[in-house]
N, C-alpha and C positions, 0 to 999 in steps of 0.2 A: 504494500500500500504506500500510495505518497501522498505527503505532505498536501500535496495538491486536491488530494480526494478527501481527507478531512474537513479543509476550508471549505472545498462544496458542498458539502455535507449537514457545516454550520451553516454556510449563506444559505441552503435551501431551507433549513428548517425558518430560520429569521425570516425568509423574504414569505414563507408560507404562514405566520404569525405566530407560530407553534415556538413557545421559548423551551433551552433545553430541559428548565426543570418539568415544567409540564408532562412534556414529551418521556423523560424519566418515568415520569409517574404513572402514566398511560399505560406506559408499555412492563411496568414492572420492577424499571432498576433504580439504581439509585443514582441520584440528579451527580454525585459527587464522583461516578464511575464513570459515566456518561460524561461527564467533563473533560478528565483523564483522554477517555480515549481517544474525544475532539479534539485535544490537546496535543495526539500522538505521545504521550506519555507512558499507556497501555502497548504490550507488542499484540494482543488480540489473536493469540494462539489457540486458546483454550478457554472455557469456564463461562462466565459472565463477561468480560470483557470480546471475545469472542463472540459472544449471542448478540450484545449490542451492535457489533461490526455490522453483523449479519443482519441484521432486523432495520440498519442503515443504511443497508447497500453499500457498505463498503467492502465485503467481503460477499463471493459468492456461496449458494447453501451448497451441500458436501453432495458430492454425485455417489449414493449410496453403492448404486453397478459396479464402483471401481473399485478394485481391490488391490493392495500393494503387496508386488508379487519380488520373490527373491532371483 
């Protein structure tokens, strides 16, 4: 992910009237994690950080069919 996709991310939410806390709240997390990851502070590998990415469009959802083969 870059930098670039988080700023979008915040300017969509802003330009769409939705502040982040809100939008935290709506969706589940917590306004203070949801910050972080706007922030690029989060690397959004895993967990909660992760889900938000995802639930943002900054991360696509996992293509379950694919498996990782040795």
């Amino acid at each position: 992910m870059k930098i670039e996709d988080f700023q979008k991310a915040k300017e969509d939410l802003m330009s769409s009237g939705i502040s982040i806390a809100s939008w935290a709240k709506a969706n589940g997390f917590s306004s203070a994690l949801v910050y972080q990851v706007l922030d690029g502070k989060r690397s959004c590998l895993r967990g909660e950080s992760f889900k938000i990415a995802q639930k943002l469009g900054l991360i696509d959802m996992p293509d379950s069919s694919r498996r990782f083969v040795n």
